[in-house]
N, C-alpha and C positions, 0 to 999 in steps of 0.2 A: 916324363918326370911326374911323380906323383904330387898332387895337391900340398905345398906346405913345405916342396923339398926346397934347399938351396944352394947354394953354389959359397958362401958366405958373405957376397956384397948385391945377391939379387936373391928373391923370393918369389916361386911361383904363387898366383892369384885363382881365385875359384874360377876366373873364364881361361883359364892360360895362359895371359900374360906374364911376364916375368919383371916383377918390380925391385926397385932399386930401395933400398931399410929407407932411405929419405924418402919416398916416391911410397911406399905405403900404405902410406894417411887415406890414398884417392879410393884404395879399395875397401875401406872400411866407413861402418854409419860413424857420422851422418851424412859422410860423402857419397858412399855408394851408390851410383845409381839401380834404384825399382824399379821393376816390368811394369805397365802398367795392369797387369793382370791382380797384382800383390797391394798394388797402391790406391788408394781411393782419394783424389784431389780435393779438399772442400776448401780451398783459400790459396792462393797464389801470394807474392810477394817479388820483392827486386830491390836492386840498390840504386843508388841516384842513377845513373850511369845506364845501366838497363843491363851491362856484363853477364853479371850476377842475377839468375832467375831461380827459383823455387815454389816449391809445393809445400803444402799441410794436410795431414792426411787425421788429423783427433781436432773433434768439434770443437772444444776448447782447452787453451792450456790448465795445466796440471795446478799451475800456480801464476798468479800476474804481481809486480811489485814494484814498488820505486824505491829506490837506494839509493842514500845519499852519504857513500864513506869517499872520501876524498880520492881513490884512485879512481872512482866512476868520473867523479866532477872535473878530473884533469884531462882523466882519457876522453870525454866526452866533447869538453869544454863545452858545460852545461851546469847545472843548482844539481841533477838529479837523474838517474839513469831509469831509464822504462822499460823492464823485461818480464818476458813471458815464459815460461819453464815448460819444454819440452821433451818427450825422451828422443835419445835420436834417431828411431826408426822411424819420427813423425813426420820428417822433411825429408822430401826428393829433392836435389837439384837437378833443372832442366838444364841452364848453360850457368857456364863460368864459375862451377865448383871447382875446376882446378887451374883458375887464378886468383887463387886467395893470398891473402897474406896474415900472418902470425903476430901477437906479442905477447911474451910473458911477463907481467906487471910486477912476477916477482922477485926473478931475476933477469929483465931489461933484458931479452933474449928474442931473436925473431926465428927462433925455432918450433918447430910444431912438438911443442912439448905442454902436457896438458897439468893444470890447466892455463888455457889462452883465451886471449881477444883474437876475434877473425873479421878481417875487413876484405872488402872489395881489394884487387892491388891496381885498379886505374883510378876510382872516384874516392876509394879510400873511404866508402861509406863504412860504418861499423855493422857487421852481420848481426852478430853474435858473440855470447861468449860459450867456448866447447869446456866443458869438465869432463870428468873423468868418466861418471854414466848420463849423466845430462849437458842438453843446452839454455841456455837463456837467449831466448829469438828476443829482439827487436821488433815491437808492433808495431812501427810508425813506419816499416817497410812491408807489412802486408796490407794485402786492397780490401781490407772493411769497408763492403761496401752496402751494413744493411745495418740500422739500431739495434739489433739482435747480434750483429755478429761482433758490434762496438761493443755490446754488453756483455760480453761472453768473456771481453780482451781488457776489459775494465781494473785497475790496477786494486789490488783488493787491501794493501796496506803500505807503510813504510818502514823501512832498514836504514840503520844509522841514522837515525833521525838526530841523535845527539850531534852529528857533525853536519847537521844540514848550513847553509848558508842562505837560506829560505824560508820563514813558514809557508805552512802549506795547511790552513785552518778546512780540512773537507771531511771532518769525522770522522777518517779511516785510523785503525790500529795503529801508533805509531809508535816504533821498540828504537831502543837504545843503540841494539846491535844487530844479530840476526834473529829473526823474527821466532817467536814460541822460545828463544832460549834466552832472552835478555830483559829489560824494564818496558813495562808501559809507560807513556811519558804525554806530557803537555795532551794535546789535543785529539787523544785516544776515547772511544769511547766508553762512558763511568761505569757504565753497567759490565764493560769486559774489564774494565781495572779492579772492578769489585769483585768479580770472581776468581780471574786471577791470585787476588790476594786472600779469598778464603781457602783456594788454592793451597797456597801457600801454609796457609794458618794450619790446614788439615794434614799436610805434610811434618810439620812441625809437631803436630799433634802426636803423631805419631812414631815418631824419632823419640819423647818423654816416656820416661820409664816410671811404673807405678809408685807412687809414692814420693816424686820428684817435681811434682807441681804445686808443692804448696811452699 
């Protein structure tokens, strides 16, 4: 059977296995298991439990951020969520990739239907959340084990700071909504609200038609 044929309730996989449209998920990133010929380890990670193991294979995330819109703070049961944006060929998992567990937060769904939350399914630890071409990994489940690599994982701003239920007085950027497309606020810093907003002024500037500014 050629690569991709199916039968219509199973699909063959690139090693030949024959998976079931549920059963799919395991053969694609960021499940897939890498050789380790393709994959370069720089950071491990796991969930309470030890189940659930993984790799990182990029120095540093793409993006690090706290977020604080109230579906984090319920799914959490925490003030503020801590994620690190990966793409997903950046994680290998070693064991217990294929007992995860799902939820979609936006329709209350424990389908692996993206996008989702993914949890360990013994300790229930929180992985990740999977989108559509990215992940947002959880650093407080990888082993930072140097002030270089603490610094690397360092959360660089905050999301929904308007629905926080905490200040969090630490200088960083802190937007309204998602971050570059919504307000600077409270305890951001002045010199990035100042430009932001000439920003703005220069944009406006340029939307006025000759003769329309006076």
């Amino acid at each position: 059977m050629s690569e991709g044929k199916s039968d219509g309730n199973h699909k063959e996989m690139p090693n030949g296995d024959m998976a079931s449209e549920k059963d799919q998920w395991k053969y694609r990133e960021p499940y897939t298991v890498h050789s380790n010929e393709n994959f370069k380890s720089l950071y491990s990670g796991n969930c309470h439990c030890g189940q659930v193991k993984f790799h990182l294979s990029r120095d540093a995330p793409l993006q690090s951020k706290l977020c604080h819109c109230t579906t984090c703070q319920t799914q959490h049961a925490a003030p503020f969520q801590w994620a690190a944006i990966f793409h997903k060929s950046d994680i290998n998992f070693e064991h217990g990739h294929h007992d995860l567990e799902w939820y979609d937060p936006t329709e209350k769904s424990t389908e692996h239907k993206l996008p989702c939350k993914v949890r360990c399914n013994f300790c229930h630890s929180p992985i990740m959340d999977e989108g559509r071409n990215m992940i947002l990994l959880f650093p407080s489940l990888v082993h930072l084990t140097t002030d270089e690599a603490k610094a690397k994982f360092k959360p660089r701003c905050h999301m929904f700071y308007g629905q926080r239920v905490l200040d969090v007085p630490d200088g960083l950027p802190k937007w309204t909504g998602i971050n570059e497309t919504s307000e600077l606020i409270e305890d951001s810093p002045p010199e990035m609200i100042a430009d932001l907003e000439r920003k703005r002024k220069e944009e406006i500037e340029k939307d006025i038609h000759p003769g329309e500014k006076e």
